[in-house]
C-alpha positions as CSV (number, residue, x, y, z in Angstrom):
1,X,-18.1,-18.9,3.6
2,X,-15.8,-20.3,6.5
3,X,-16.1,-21.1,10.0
4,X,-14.8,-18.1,10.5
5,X,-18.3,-15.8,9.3
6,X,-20.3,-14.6,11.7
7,X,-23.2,-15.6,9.5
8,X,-25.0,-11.8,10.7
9,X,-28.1,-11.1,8.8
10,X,-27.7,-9.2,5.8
11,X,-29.4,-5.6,6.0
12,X,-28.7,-2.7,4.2
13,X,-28.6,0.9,5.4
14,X,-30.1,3.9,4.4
15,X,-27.8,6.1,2.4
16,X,-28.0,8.5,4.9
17,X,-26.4,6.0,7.5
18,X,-23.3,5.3,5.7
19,X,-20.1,6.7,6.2
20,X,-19.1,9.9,4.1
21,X,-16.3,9.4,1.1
22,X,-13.4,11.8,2.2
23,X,-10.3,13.2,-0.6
24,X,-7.9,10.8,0.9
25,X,-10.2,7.7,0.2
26,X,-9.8,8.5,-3.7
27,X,-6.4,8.2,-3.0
28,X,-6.5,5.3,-1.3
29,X,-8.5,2.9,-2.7
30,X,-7.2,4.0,-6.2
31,X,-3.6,2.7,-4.8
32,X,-5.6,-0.3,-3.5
33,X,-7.3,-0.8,-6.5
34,X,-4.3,-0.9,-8.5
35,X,-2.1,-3.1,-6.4
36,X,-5.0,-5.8,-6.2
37,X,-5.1,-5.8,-9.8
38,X,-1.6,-7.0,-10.2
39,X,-1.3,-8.8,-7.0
40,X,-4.3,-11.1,-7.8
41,X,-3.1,-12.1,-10.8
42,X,0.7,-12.8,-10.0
43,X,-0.2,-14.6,-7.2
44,X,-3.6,-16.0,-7.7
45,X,-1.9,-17.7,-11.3
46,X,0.9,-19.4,-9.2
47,X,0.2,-20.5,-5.8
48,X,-3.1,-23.0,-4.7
49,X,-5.1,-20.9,-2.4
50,X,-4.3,-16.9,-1.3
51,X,-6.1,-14.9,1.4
52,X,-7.0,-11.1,1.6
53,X,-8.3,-9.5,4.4
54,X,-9.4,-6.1,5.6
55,X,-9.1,-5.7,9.0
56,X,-11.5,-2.4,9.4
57,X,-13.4,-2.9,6.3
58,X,-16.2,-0.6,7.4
59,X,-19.8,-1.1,5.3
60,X,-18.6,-2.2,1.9
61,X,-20.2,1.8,0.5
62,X,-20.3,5.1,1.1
63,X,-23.2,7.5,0.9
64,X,-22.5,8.8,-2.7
65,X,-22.2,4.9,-3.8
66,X,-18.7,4.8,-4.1
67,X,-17.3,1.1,-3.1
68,X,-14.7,0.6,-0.2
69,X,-12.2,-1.9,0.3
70,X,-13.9,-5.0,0.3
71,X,-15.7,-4.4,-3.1
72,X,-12.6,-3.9,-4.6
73,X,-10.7,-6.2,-3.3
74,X,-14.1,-8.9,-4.3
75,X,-13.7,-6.6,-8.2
76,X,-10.6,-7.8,-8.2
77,X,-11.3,-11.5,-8.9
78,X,-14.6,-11.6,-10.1
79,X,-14.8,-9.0,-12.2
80,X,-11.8,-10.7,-14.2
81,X,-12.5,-12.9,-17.2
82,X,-13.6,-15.9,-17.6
83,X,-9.9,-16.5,-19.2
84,X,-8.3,-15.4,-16.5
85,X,-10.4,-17.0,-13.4
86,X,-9.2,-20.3,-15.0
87,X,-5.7,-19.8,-13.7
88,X,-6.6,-19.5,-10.6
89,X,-6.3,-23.4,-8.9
90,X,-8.7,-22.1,-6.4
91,X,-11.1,-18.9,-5.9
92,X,-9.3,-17.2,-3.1
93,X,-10.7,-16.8,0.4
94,X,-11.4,-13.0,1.3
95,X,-12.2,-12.0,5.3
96,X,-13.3,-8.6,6.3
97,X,-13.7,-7.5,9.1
98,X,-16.0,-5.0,10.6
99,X,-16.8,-4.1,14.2
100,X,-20.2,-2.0,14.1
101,X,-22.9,-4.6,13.7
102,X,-24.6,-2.2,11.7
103,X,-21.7,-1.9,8.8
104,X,-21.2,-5.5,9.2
105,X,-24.5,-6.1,8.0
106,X,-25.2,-3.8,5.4
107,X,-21.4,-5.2,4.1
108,X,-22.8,-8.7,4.1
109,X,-25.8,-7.3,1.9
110,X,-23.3,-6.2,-0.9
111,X,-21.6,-9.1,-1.4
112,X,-24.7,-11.0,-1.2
113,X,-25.7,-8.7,-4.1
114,X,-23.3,-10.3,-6.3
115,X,-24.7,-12.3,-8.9
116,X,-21.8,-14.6,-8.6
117,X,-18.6,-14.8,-6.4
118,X,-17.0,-17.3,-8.8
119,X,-16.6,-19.7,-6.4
120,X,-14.6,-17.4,-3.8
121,X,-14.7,-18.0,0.2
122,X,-16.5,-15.0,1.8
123,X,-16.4,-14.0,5.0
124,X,-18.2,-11.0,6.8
125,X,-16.6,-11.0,10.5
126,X,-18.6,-8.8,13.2
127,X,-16.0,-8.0,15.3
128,X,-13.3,-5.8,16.2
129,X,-9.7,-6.0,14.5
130,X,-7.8,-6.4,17.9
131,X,-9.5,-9.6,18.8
132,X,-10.9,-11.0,15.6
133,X,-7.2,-10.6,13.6
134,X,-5.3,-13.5,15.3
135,X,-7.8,-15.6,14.7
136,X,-8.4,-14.8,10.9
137,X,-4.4,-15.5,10.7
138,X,-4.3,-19.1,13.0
139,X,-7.5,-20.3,11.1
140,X,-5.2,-19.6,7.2
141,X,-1.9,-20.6,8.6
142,X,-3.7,-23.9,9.3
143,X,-6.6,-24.5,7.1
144,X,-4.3,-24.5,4.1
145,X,-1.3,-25.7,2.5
146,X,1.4,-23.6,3.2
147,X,2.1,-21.2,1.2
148,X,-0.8,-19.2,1.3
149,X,-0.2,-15.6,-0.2
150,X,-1.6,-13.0,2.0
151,X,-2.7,-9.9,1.8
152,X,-3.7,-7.6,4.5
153,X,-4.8,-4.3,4.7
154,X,-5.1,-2.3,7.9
155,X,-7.1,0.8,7.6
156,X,-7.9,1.6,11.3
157,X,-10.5,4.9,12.1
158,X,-7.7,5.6,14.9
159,X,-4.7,4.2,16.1
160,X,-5.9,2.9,19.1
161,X,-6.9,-0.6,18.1
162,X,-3.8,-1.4,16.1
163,X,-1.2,-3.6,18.1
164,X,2.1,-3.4,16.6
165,X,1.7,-7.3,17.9
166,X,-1.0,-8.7,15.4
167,X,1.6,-7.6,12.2
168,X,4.5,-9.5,13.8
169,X,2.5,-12.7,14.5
170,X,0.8,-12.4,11.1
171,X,4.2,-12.4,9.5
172,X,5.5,-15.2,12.1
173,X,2.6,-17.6,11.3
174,X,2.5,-16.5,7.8
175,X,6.3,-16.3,7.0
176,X,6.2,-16.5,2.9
177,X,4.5,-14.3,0.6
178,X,2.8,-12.1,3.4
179,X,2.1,-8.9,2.9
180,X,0.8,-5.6,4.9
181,X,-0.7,-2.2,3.9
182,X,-1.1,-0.2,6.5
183,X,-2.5,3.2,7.3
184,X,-1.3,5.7,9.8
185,X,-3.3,8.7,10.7
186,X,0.4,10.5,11.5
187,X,-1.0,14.1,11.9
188,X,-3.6,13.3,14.6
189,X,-0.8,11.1,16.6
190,X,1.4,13.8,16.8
191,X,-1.3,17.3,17.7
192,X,-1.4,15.0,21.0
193,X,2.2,13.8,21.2
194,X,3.7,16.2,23.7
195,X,1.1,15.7,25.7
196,X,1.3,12.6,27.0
197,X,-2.1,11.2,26.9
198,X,-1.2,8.6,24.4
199,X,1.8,7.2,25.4
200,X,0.0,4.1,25.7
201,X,-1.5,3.7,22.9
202,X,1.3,4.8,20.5
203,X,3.8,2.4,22.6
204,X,1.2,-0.6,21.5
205,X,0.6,0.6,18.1
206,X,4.5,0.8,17.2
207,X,4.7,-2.5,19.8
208,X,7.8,-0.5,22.1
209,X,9.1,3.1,22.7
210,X,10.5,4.1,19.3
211,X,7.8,6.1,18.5
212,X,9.5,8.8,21.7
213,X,12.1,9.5,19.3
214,X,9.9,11.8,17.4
215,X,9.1,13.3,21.0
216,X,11.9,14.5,21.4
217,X,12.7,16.0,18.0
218,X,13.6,20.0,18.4
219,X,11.3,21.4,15.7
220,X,7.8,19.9,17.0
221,X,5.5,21.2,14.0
222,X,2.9,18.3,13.3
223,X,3.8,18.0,9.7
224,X,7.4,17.5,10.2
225,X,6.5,15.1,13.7
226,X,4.0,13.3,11.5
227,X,6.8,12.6,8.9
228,X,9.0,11.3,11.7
229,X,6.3,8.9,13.2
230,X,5.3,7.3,9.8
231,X,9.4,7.0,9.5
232,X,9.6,5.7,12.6
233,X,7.0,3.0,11.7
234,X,8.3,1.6,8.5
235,X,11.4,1.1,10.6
236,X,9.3,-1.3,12.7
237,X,8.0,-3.2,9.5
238,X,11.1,-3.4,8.2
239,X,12.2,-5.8,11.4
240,X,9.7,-8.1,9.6
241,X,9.3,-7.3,5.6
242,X,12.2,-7.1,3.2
243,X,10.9,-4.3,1.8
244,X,8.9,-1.0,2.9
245,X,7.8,1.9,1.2
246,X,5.4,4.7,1.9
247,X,2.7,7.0,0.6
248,X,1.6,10.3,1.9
249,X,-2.2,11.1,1.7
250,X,-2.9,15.0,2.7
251,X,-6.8,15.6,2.3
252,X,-6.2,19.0,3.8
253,X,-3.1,21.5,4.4
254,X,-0.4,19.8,7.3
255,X,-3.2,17.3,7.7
256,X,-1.3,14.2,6.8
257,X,-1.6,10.3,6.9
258,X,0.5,8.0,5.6
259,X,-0.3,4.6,3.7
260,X,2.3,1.9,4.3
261,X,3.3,-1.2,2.4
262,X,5.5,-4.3,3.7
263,X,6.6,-7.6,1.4
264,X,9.4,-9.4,1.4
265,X,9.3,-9.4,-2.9
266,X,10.6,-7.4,-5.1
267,X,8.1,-7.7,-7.5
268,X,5.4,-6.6,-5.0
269,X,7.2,-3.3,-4.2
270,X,7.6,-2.9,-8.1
271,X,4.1,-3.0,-8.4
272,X,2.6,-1.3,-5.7
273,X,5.6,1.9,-6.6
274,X,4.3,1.4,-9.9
275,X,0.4,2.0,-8.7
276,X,1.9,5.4,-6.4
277,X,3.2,6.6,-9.5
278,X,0.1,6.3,-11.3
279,X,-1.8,7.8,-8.3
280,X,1.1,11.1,-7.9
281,X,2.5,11.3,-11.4
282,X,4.7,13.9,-10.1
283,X,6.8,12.4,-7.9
284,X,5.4,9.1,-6.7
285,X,5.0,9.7,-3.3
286,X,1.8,11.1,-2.2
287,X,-1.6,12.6,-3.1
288,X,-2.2,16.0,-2.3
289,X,-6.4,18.0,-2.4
290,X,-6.4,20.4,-4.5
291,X,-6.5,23.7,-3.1
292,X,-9.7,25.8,-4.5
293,X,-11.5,28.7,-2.6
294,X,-14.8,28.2,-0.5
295,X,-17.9,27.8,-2.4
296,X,-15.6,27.6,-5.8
297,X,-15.6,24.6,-8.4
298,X,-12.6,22.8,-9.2
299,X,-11.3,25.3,-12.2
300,X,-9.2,22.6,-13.7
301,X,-9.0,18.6,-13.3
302,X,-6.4,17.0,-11.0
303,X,-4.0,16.4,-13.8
304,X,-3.5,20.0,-15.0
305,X,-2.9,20.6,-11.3
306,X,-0.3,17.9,-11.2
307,X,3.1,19.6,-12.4
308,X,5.1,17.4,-14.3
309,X,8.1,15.1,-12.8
310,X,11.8,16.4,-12.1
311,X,13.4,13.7,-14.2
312,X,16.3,15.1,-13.3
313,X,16.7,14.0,-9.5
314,X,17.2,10.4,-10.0
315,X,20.4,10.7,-12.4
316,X,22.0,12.6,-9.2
317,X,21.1,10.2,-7.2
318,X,22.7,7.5,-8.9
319,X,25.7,9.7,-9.3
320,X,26.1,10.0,-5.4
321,X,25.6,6.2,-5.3
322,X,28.2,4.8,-7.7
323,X,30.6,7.9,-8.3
324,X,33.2,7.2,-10.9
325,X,33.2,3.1,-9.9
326,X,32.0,1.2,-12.3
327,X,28.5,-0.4,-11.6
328,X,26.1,-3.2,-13.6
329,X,22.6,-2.6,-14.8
330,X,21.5,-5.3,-12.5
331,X,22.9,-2.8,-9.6
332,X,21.4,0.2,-11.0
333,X,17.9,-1.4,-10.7
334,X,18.5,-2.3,-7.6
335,X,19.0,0.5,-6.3
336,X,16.5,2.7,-8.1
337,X,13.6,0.4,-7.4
338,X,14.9,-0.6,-3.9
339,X,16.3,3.0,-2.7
340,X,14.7,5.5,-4.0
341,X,11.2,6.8,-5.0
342,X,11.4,5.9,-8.6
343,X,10.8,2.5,-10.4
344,X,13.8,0.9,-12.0
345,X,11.3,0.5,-15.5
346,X,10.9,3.0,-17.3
347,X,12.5,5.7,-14.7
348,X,16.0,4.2,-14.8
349,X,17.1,4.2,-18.4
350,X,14.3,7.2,-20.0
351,X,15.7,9.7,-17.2
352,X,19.2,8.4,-15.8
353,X,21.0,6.5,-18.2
354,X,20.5,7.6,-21.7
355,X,20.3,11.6,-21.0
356,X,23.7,12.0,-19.3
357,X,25.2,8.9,-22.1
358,X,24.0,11.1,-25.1
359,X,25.7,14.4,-23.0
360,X,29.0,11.7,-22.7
361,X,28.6,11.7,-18.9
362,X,28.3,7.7,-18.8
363,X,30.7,5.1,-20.4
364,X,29.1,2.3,-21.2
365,X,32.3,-0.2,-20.4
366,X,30.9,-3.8,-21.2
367,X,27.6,-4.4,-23.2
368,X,25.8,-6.8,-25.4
369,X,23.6,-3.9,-26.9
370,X,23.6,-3.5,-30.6
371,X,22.7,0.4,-30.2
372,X,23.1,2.9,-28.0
373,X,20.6,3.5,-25.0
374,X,20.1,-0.2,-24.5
375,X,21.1,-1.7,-21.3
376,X,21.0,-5.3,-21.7
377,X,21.8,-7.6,-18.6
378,X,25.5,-8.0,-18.4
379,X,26.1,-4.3,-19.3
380,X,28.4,-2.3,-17.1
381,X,28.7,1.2,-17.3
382,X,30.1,4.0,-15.0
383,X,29.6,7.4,-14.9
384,X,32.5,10.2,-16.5
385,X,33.9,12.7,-13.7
């Protein structure tokens, strides 16, 4: 541990006491899960020291055993291999924070309960996000050799406690390799939109008045409000991250929340699009309950459910895009990966390119390839009209 722990004692709860596992937190932490997989290594094998931290990281477990965010992000490093630890220069630093002494405790008992942290900094915090946060991000910015690669996920209970204010000084102080995931409880901000009650907090939480244009939408249903104010948010992030994109978590019909990601890389966005897709296999976007009837069983498992992908929707939208001008692979990825829902490997070339080349509906007008339905770099192609 750091300074920064509030070196509470560890005590664990009763199973009883801890918080209940919810659809949308499968949904989540499988995203989470995924993304810290990939991140870790990329950035653990490359850079001297990185950072994660969970601003609302709650007790650690839920009441049916299932691990929250801090466990996973700690599985992420020390439940690698021995082969891979050794890339790391150093064991990254984690901080979690937690405001209920209670959950702060019993969180401090599971990572004690590690037989080994392989030589990672762990910090339990007992405090709340809003005042805790700045500190976290002053004490990494200058305890370490810039840059630090930095993770942060903020997973508030509410909105309330979420200043727009801590993400823009985290990115100031933290400028390279930053990066945010945030979740947005969209359907509860807008049942109370219209009625003025939290104007206050909803002007701190997107740090100004933006959020009022989804007030004064004309079709007010929540879902489609919801939609607007998780819009209207990754329109804020993008002021400070290169790159945004979102994920839509509904536990329960028009009951909506929204997870969203900010990095100024490429690579980052590649992989956490990569982890939506593996999450929604239909369309890469969001997780959905499914529907079964009081007091029924599940009568099939989640991927029966799932209908399979419209591959068909991303060649159109790279026909919009380029028309009959000629265009590189190098700007078709771009695009796909940075534009649109789908991920510029494998999406690009299995469902855009080589269907509408084998129908003749793309010249291929400059290429390396030695066969057909390659798209080596340097290849420029356009499509037939």
């Amino acid at each position: 541990m750091s300074e920064l722990d509030s070196q509470i004692a560890a005590a664990k709860l009763p199973s009883d006491k801890l918080p209940v596992y919810h659809a949308h937190h499968r949904a989540k932490h499988e995203l989470l899960r995924r993304y810290m997989d990939v991140w870790m290594s990329k950035l653990g094998f490359s850079y001297g020291q990185v950072a994660l931290v969970d601003g609302f990281a709650s007790a650690g477990r839920y009441r049916g055993k299932q691990r929250g965010s801090p466990l996973l992000m700690l599985d992420a490093y020390v439940g690698r291999s021995a082969n891979d630890r050794a890339h790391f220069k150093h064991a990254p630093h984690f901080v979690f924070i937690e405001h209920r002494k209670d959950y702060a405790q019993h969180l401090k008992a599971e990572v004690e309960s590690y037989p080994t942290l392989r030589g990672a900094i762990v910090d339990v915090i007992h405090g709340s996000y809003e005042e805790e946060f700045p500190k976290v991000v002053a004490y990494l910015a200058s305890a370490y050799r810039q840059p630090v690669p930095t993770f942060a996920f903020i997973d508030p209970r509410g909105y309330a406690d979420n200043p727009f204010s801590h993400i823009a000084s985290f990115k100031q102080q933290m400028p390279n390799k930053s990066e945010v995931m945030v979740y947005l409880p969209a359907s509860f901000m807008a049942r109370f939109l219209a009625t003025g009650i939290t104007d206050e907090a909803l002007t701190r939480l997107y740090g100004g008045p933006t959020w009022e244009d989804a007030k004064a939408m004309d079709e007010q249903s929540r879902q489609r409000v919801g939609q607007e104010l998780a819009g209207l948010f990754g329109d804020r992030l993008r002021e400070h991250f290169d790159w945004v994109t979102s994920f839509n978590v509904e536990p329960e019909r028009h009951n909506d929340y929204y997870l969203l990601f900010g990095t100024d890389h490429k690579d980052g966005l590649r992989a956490m699009k990569r982890g939506m897709w593996k999450v929604d296999t239909h369309s890469g976007e969001g997780f959905k309950q499914p529907k079964v009837l009081p007091e029924q069983g599940q009568l099939f498992s989640d991927d029966e459910l799932t209908a399979p992908p419209d591959t068909s929707i991303l060649g159109g939208l790279l026909t919009a895009e380029f028309a009959a001008r000629a265009f590189t692979i190098t700007e078709a990825e771009d695009f796909t990966l940075c534009r649109t829902r789908y991920l510029d490997k494998p999406h690009l070339r299995a469902w855009a390119l080589r269907p509408p080349e084998q129908s003749d509906r793309i010249e291929v007008i400059e290429s390396s390839r030695s066969r057909k339905g390659d798209y080596p770099p340097g290849t420029t192609m356009r499509f037939k009209q």
